[in-house]
C-alpha angles and dihedrals in degrees: 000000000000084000091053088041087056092042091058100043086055108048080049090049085051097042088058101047096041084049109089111246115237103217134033124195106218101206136095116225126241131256095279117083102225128239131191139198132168119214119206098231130165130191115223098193090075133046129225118187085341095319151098098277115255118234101187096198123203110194117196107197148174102275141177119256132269139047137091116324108230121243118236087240085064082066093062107047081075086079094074097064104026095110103018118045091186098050098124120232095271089055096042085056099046094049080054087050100054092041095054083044089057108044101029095054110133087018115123114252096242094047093060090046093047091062091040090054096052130118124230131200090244119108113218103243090338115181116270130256107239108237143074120276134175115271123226111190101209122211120198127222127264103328089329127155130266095250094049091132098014082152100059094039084055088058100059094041085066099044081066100268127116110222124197122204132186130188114258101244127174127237101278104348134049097260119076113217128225098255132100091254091074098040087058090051102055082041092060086045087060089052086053085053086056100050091051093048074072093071102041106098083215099055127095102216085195095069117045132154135178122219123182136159123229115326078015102057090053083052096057102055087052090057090050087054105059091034123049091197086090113093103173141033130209123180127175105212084320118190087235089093083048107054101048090151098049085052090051090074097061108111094207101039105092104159092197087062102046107113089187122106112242131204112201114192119192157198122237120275115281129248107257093228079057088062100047081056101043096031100214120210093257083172103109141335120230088197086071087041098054095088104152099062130038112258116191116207113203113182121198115199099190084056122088116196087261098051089068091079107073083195087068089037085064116037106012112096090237123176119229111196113159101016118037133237084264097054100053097044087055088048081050095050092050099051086052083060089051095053092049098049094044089056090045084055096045109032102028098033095235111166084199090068092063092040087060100050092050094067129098104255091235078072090056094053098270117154103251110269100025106102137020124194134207139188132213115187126209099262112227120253116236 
C-alpha cells in the first residue's frame, strides 16, 4: 500500500514538472529568504453576514533560511477560508472546487496542475528575521483573492519589506459591487491593515505604503486619504484613474491635497471603438489633480488591465493575440522592478530607487517600444 501510495505521489510529482508551466516570473529574489504566515482577524467594528468581518491576513515577511519552499497550490487552498474561518475541511476543498472549476474552464489539464504544482520562494511559517522593515499593505482587485500577485509580494519580501494582504469582500456577501460603498469599505480593510503592522515587532510603523491592482488600487488612495500613516502609494492600472466622477462625490478626497507618491502602472492605451462600447469616465484625471506629491506614470503597451494580476496570468484560459505569453511575463516582470524601486525611493530613502525610475525603460531592459514613463512633479505652491 505505502509502495502504491509513493508511486502515485510520484507520477503526480512528474506529471507537474514535465507540464509547462504557464507563467514565469522573471525576476531573482533579494538577499532575504521569505517567509509567510496567515492570521485568522476580525474586525468588530463592522459586520459581515451578521459578524464581525473576517479579514483573513497573509503576511509575507524577511525569514531565516531553511525549511520547506511552498507550492503555488498552497496559495489556493486559502480560497476555501477567505470569507468563512469556520468552513470545515470538506467544505474548504469544495469553494476551491468550484472556483478552479470556474477560472480554469477550456485550460488544459496539465497546465493547471503544472501551476498548482509549482513551487514558490516563499517558506511556510518560516522563523523571522530580527529587525525592523518597511511595511506595504497590499489591496486586491474587484472580489479577488489574498495571493492575487504572490509573486510580486514574494519579491519584495525579499527585497527586505514585509508586506500584509487581505481578500477583497463585499459588505455582507462574498462578491464586492461596483459602487463607492464597497470601495470604502476595502479601503477601511487596508486601515485595519495599518493598525495591526503596530503590532508586528518587524515592521517599521514609520514607513508604510499601500499597493493595490484595479478596484484595489482606487481603494487604496481612499484609504490615504482618510490616514496619514501611509507614506507611499502603488496602483497597478487602478481605477482610480477611471472613475474620476464617482470619486467626485468623496467628501475627504481632495487630489490636490494628497502629500503621498504615487506609482501608477498602466494598460495600453484603448482602442477608441473600446471606449464607445465601455464608455469610460474621460471627465476628469486625479493623476493631473494630485499637485501636492510626485506621481510617476509607467505604460506598458504589451499589458492589458487583466494581465496585472499574476493569479489570472496563471490559471485563467486567457488569449493572447498582439503581444505573446513571453512578452507579457517579461511586462509583468518589469512592473514588479518598478514597484520595488519606487519603494526603495519612498520608504527607504534610496536615491537609487528614483534614479531608477527616471530612466527610459529601454535603460531598464525593456524591448524597445514596450513601455513609456512619465513624471509629474509636485508643483510648488506660491
Amino acid at each position: 500500500m505505502h509502495r502504491l501510495v509513493a508511486l502515485f505521489l510520484l507520477i503526480l510529482f512528474s506529471s507537474w514538472a514535465s507540464a509547462q508551466q504557464v507563467f514565469p516570473f522573471h525576476n531573482t529574489p533579494g538577499a532575504y529568504a521569505v517567509g509567510f504566515r496567515t492570521v485568522q482577524q476580525s474586525d468588530p467594528s463592522r459586520s459581515y453576514k451578521g459578524k464581525p468581518r473576517p479579514i483573513q491576513t497573509a503576511i509575507w515577511y524577511p525569514a531565516q533560511r531553511g525549511g520547506q519552499p511552498m507550492r503555488y497550490d498552497d496559495y489556493l487552498q486559502l480560497l476555501g477560508w477567505d470569507d468563512d474561518f469556520a468552513r470545515t475541511p470538506a467544505e474548504r476543498d469544495k469553494v476551491l472546487a468550484d472556483w478552479l472549476k470556474l477560472v480554469t474552464e477550456s485550460k488544459p489539464a496539465t497546465d493547471v496542475a503544472a501551476e498548482r504544482g509549482a513551487l514558490r520562494w516563499a517558506l511556510r511559517d518560516a522563523q523571522a528575521l530580527p529587525g525592523k522593515f518597511p511595511v506595504v499593505i497590499y489591496s486586491p482587485s474587484i472580489s479577488s483573492n489574498v495571493f492575487e500577485n504572490a509573486e510580486m509580494m514574494e519579491f519584495l519580501a525579499s527585497h527586505g519589506y514585509l508586506v500584509i494582504a487581505s481578500p477583497a469582500l463585499g459588505l455582507e456577501t462574498r462578491t464586492q459591487k461596483d459602487d463607492l460603498a464597497h470601495a470604502e469599505a476595502q479601503a477601511a480593510d487596508i486601515r485595519f491593515l495599518v493598525a495591526y503592522a503596530q503590532t508586528l515587532p518587524q515592521a517599521d510603523t514609520s514607513r508604510i505604503a499601500a499597493a493595490g491592482f484595479s478596484w484595489g488600487g482606487m481603494a487604496n488612495v481612499l484609504a490615504a486619504a482618510q490616514d496619514n500613516r501611509i507614506k507611499a502609494l502603488v496602483s497597478l492600472d487602478g481605477t482610480v484613474r477611471y472613475r474620476h466622477a464617482m470619486l467626485a462625490q468623496v467628501p475627504y478626497l481632495k487630489p490636490e491635497r494628497l502629500r503621498t507618491p504615487l506609482l501608477f502602472v498602466s494598460q495600453r492605451p484603448q482602442p477608441f471603438e473600446r471606449g464607445l462600447k465601455h464608455k469610460p469616465d474621460v471627465s476628469g484625471s486625479i493623476l493631473q489633480k494630485m499637485t501636492g506629491a510626485d506621481v510617476y506614470l509607467v505604460t506598458m503597451y504589451a499589458m492589458e488591465h487583466v494581465y496585472f494580476g499574476s493569479s489570472y496570468l496563471r490559471l485563467d484560459p486567457l488569449v493572447f493575440e498582439e503581444y505573446s505569453r513571453e512578452e507579457v511575463a517579461q511586462s509583468y516582470a518589469l512592473a514588479a522592478r518598478y514597484v520595488l524601486n519606487f519603494l526603495n525611493g519612498a520608504l527607504k530613502g534610496e536615491r537609487a530607487g528614483f534614479d531608477y525610475l527616471m530612466k527610459k525603460p529601454q535603460q531598464l531592459g525593456a524591448a524597445p517600444h514596450t513601455s513609456y514613463s512619465q513624471f509629474f512633479p509636485t508643483k510648488e505652491v506660491e
